[in-house]
N, C-alpha and C positions, 0 to 999 in steps of 0.2 A: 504494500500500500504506500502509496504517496505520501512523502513524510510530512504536509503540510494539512492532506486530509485524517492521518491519524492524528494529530495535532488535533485537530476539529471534535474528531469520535472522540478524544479523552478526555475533550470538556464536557461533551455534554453526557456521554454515555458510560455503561459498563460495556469492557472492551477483551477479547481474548482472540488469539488464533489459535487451532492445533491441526497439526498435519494428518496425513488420510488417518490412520491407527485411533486419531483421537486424544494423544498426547497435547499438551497446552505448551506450545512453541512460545507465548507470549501473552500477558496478561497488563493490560493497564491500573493506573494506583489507585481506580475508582472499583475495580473488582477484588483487590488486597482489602481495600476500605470494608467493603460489604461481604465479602467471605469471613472477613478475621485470619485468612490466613498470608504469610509472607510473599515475594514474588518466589522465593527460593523454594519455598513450600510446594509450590504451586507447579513451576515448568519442569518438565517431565513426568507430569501425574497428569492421569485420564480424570475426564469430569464425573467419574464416575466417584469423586471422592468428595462432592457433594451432592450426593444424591439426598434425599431426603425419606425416599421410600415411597411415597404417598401417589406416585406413578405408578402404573405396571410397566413391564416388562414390555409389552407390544407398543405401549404410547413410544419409547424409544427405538423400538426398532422400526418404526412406521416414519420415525422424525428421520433416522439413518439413512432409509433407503429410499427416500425423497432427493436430502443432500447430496446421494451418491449418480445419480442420476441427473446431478448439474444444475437443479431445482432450487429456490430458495424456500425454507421454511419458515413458519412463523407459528407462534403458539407463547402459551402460558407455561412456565416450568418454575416450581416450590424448588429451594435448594435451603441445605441444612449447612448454617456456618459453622467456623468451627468449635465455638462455643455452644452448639447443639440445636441455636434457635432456628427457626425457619425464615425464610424470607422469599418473596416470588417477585419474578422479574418477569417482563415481556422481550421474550429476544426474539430475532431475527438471525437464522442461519443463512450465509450466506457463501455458495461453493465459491472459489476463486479458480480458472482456468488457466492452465499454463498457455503463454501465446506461441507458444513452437509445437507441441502436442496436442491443443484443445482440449486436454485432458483435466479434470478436477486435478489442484496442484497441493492445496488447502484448504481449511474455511474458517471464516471469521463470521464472530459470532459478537453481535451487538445488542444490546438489553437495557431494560428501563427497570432502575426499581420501583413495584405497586404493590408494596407488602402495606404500604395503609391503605390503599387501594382496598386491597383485598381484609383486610380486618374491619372498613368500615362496612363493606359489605356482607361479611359474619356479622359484624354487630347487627346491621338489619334485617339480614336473618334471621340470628338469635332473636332478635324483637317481636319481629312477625310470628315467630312459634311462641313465644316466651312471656310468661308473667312480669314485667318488668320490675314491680318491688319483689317479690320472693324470690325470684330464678323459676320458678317451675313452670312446666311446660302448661299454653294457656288451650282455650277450648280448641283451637285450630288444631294444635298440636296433638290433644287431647285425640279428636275423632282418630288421626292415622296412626297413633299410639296404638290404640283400640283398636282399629283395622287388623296390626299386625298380631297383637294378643289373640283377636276370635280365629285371625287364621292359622295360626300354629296352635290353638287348644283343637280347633277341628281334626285340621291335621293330627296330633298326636293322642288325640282323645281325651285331653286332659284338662279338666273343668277351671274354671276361672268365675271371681266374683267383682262383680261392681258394685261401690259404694259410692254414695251420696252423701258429703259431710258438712253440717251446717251447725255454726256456731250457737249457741244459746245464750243469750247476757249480751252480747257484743254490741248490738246496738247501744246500750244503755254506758258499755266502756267508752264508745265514740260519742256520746253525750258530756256525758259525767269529766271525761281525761280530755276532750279532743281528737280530732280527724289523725294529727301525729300518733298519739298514745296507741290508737286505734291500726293505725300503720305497723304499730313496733309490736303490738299483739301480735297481727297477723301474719310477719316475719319471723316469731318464734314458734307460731302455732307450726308454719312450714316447716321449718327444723325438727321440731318434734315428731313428725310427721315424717321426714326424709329417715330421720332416724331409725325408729322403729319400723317401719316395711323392710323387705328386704333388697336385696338391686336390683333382682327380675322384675319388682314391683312398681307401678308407674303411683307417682303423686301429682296431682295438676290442678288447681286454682281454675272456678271458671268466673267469678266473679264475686265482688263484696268478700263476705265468709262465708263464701261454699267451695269444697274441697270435692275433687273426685280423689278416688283410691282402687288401683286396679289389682287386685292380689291373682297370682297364677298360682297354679299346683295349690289348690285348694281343694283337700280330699273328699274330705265332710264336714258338715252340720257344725260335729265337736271344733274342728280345729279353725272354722270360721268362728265358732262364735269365741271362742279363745282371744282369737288375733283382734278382733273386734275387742273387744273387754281391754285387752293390750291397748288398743288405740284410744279409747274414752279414757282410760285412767294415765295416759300421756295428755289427753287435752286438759282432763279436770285440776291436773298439777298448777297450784298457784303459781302466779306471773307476777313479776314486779314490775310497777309503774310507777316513775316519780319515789322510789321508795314505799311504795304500798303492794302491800299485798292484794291480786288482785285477780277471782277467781270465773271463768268461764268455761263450760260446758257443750258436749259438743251431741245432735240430734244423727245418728246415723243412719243411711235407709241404705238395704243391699240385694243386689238379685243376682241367683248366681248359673250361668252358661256350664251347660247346656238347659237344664231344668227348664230356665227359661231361654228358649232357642231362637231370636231375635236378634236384627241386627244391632248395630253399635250404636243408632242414635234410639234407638225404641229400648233398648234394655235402660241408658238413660234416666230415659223418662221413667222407665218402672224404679229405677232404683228413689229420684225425684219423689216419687208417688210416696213409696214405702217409709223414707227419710218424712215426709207429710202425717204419716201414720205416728209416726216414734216422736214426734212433735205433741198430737195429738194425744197420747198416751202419756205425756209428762216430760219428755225431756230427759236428758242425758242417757240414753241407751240407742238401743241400736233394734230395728225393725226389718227381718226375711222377706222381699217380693212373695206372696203367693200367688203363683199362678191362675189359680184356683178360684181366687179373689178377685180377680183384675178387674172386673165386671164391678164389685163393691167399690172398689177403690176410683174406677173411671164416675161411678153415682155421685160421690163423694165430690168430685170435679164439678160435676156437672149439677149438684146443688147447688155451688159456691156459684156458679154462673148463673142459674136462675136466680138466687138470692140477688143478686147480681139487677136483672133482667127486673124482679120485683120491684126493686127501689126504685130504679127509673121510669115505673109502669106506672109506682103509684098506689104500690098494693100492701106498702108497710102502715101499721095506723101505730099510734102512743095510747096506751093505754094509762089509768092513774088508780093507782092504790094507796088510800088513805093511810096518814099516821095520825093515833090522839093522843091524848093525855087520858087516861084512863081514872085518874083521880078525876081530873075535873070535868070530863067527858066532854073537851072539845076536840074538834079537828086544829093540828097543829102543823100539816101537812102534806104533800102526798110524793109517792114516787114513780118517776114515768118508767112505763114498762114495754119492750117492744112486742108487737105483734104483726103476724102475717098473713092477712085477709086472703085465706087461697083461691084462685079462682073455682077450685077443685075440692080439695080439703076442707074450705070453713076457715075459722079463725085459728091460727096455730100459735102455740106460744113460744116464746125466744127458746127456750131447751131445747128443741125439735130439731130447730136449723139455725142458731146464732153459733154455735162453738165449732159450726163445721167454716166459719168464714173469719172466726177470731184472730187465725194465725195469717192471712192476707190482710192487704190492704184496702179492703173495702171494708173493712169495720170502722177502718177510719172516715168513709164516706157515711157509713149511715150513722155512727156517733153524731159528727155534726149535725146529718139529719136532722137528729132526734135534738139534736140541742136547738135546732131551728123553730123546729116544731114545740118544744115545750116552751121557746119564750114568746112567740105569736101566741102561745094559750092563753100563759100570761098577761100579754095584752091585753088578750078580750076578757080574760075575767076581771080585771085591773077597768077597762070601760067598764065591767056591769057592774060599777062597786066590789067587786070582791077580790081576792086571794090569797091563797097560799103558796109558802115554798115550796118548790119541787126537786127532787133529787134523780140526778139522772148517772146510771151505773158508767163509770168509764173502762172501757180495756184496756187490757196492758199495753198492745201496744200500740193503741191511739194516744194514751198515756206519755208513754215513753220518746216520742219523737222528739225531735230537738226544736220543731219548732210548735210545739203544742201550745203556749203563750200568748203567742204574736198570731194562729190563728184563732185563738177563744177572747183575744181583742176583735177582730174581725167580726163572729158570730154577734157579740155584746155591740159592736157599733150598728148593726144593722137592725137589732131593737133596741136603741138607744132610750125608748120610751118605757122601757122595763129595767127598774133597779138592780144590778148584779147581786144584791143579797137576796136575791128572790130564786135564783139559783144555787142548787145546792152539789155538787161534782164528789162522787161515790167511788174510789178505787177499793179493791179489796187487800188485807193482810199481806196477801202473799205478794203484790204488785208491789207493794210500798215499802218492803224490805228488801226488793232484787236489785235495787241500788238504791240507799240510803241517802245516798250527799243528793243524787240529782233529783227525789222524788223530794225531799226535804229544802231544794232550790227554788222546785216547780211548783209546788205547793204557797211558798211565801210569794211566788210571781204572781201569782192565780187570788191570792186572798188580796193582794196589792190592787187589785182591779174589784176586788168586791167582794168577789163570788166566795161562798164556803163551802166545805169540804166535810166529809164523813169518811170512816173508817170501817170500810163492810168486813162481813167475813169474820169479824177478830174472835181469835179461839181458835181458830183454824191453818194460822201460818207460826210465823216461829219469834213472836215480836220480843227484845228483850227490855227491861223500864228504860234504858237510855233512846231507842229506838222512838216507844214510844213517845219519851220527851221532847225528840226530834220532830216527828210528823204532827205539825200543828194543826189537827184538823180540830174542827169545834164538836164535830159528835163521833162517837165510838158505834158500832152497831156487833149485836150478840146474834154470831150467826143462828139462823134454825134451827141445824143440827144438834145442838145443844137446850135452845128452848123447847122444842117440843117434844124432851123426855125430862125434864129437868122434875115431875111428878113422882118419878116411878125409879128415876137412875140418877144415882147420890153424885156420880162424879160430876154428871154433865149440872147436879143444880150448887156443888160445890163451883165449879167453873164459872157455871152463870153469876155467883157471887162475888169472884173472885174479881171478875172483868169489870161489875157495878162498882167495885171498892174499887178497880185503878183509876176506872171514870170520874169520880167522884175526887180522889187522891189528886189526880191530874186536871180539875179540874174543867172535866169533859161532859155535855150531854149523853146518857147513853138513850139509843134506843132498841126493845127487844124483835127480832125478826122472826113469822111464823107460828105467831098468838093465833092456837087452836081453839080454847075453850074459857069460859066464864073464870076457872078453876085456876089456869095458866095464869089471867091477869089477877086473880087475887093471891096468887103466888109471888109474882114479878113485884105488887104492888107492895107485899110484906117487905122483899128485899131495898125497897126503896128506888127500884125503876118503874117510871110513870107514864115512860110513850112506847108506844107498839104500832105495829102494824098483823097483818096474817089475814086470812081467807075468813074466821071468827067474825073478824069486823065488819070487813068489804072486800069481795074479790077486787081483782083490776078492772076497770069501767073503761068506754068509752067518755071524752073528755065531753059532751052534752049531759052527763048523766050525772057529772060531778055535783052542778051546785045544787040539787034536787035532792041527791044523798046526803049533802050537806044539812040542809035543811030539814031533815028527816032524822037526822043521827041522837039516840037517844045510847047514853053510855046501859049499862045494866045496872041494876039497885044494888046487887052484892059489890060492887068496886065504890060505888058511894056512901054504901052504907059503911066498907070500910074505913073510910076516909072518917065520918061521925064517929067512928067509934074512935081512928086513931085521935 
């Protein structure tokens, strides 16, 4: 070559010749630079002494006998320096012909480094498959993951399980800590998770806290449910955040190939379904697809969707169930109840079909519903002279959102003409201890704007006195379960008294829930609780029937006459 065009080649490029054999006659300083190795090193060694591996064998011989044939090549080749790292260049083989023979004399081989090139390109690779906070593989990745599992358990006859992993609490951690805190959860949750599976076994993020988990060579039943147990008591293990201790739970749902012989986005969904089930059953455990089932489980869907269909129809009504004061036999209240005018069924009550839609997000649509509808009642009873407070049940996790506040501003601005103490917002026990700091935030937000607050259920979750000194609701309520044996079973009317004395202690209203009989409230009314509600009094009405019942409400002489005598 021309010594003024090699000149040229060694500014801009990596530069080498080697004669036919393949031996390196000559190496420029910009190919020392990027090999790591010396020119000494270098002339008289075949380039096979950076090879990299990551070639086959034919790619080279295919680039050989191009060159040998007086061709120029061009292509992509990875080479391993000699510090072991890799790097890829773009060359260009080029034969050189002798001018007396016309024969290949040598060749020179000229090259670009595009090892960023090619890294930023793995990076958005890696991106495109990949989880970007956790590293693990995302739903894209997921499905050809799972492609490859069902075709080698086919092939080898060897079962495999799909699970469905969703967090439990988590929402209330990204409340309570922040969208970060809630980040550095979900980070460790992976780890824990990468952990404990094995390497055949795939872990993959498809969204928020939901985990898929692909387990292979999964024998039976026993050793599924095994490895499942293994994995809840890696998620259940407390977390630290900020220095706290900080504990989340995790809903498993699994179906497992062949049993169920489906493809890879239908098993999925069954596993999705099953993980819906194991929600629905409580939390923290782990739920089998039954095949079997599938039919129950699709109803289940497809309640939630008419439930759905219903509210927008126009087919939900409020119904209201009186509270009094049994001493003094007034009305001191009432609580709105929801019902489901079927077009088929009749009037259905919330039991039937509310807790099949609690865990979606349409509980969140019809809570406000209901809170719509109970402050227009408001209203009108508020024109006709009259009202009471009404208390309306909230779920967990309408409850829970983070912006529950700013939309129950929203609701109260739109009946501006009805007092927030005229509403009364009903979480139960077990809601109000699943995260303390943010339900004890949301609470003082919520009373800030007016509105007061009851404490359902109590007896029935796990409150301890500092808890309850926490959750500043103005009334306490004695679940049912407890009042309507409290006659006949010593623990449950030890209980019952128990809960009046903290009410009392903490300065709280109490009122008793599911006052069966005459007997019941002059029971209640010895222990020094004075307001009730139960089926005894008044079923739940239609809200026209209200002030009629009102007007009609005659307490009974036995709760009066107690009163005289006390």
């Amino acid at each position: 070559m021309d010594e003024k065009y090699r000149r040229a080649v060694d500014a801009a490029a990596i530069f080498s010749e080697t004669d036919l054999s393949g031996r390196i006659t000559h190496v420029n300083d910009q190919f020392c630079a990027v090999s790591g190795y010396s020119r000494e090193e270098l002339l008289g060694q075949n380039h096979r002494l950076l090879n990299s591996g990551l070639h086959s064998t034919d790619f080279f011989a295919a680039m050989w006998r191009t060159i040998a044939l007086g061709k120029v090549w061009k292509g992509e080749i990875c080479n391993r320096a000699k510090d072991g790292s890799l790097y890829w260049v773009d060359s260009t083989m080029v034969p050189v012909l002798d001018d007396a023979t016309g024969r290949v004399d040598r060749y020179l081989s000229i090259r670009f480094d595009i090892s960023e090139k090619h890294q930023l390109l793995h990076s958005l690779q890696w991106r495109v498959g990949h989880d970007v906070l956790t590293g693990l593989p995302n739903r894209a990745f997921l499905s050809d993951l799972l492609d490859q599992a069902l075709e080698f358990s086919r092939h080898e006859n060897i079962p495999l399980a799909v699970c469905m992993l969703d967090l439990d609490g988590f929402k209330a951690v990204n409340d309570g800590y922040g969208h970060a805190s809630g980040d550095q959860l979900l980070v460790e949750v992976a780890k824990r998770l990468r952990t404990i599976v094995r390497g055949e076994d795939v872990v993959a993020r498809l969204a928020g806290d939901e985990f898929v988990l692909v387990l292979r060579y999964v024998r039976d039943l026993p050793e599924l449910r095994a490895a499942l147990n293994r994995v809840l008591g890696a998620i259940s293990a407390p977390y630290s955040l900020h220095g706290k201790g900080v504990n989340v739970f995790a809903s498993i749902g699994v179906t497992l190939f062949p049993l169920d012989n489906e493809d890879a986005e239908t098993l999925l969904r069954h596993a999705d379904q099953a993980m819906y089930v194991a929600k629905q059953r409580g939390r923290n455990r782990f739920h089998v697809f039954d095949v079997s089932r599938d039919q129950e489980v699709k109803a289940t869907h497809q309640t939630v969707e008419r439930v759905r269909q219903a509210l927008a129809a126009g087919e939900l009504r409020v119904h209201f169930q009186p509270k009094v004061n049994m001493r003094r036999g007034e009305v001191v209240g009432f609580e709105a109840l929801l019902r489901w005018e079927h077009p088929q069924h009749g009037m259905m009550p919330a039991r039937e079909f509310l807790p099949l839609v609690e865990e979606t997000d349409l509980i969140i649509d019809i809570g406000e519903w209901v809170m719509d509808q109970v402050l227009s009642q408001l209203h009108h009873w508020q024109q006709a002279g009259q009202g009471w407070p009404v208390s309306i049940n909230i779920a967990a996790r309408h409850f829970q959102r983070a912006d529950f506040v700013g939309r129950l501003k929203h609701v109260l601005a739109r009946h501006a003409q009805v007092a927030p103490q005229m509403l009364d917002l009903e979480i139960v026990e077990s809601v109000a201890i699943e995260n303390i700091r943010h339900v004890s935030a949301c609470l003082q937000a919520c009373q800030a704007l007016g509105v007061q607050f009851s404490l359902g259920g109590f007896g029935t979750g796990y409150s301890s006195l500092s808890n309850l000194k926490r959750l500043q609701t103005q009334t306490i309520k004695i679940d049912k379960s407890f009042v309507r044996d409290i006659i006949n079973d010593r623990d449950d009317l030890a209980l019952t008294m128990a809960v009046i004395g903290l009410a009392r202690a903490f300065g709280r209203q109490v009122i008793a829930e599911g006052l069966e009989s005459i007997e019941h409230g002059e029971l209640l009314l010895s222990l020094g609780c004075e307001v009730a509600q139960g089926c005894f009094i008044a079923r739940p009405m239609p809200p026209a029937e209200v002030p009629g019942w009102v007007a009609g409400f005659v307490a009974p002489v036995q709760w009066q006459a107690l009163d005289q005598a006390g």
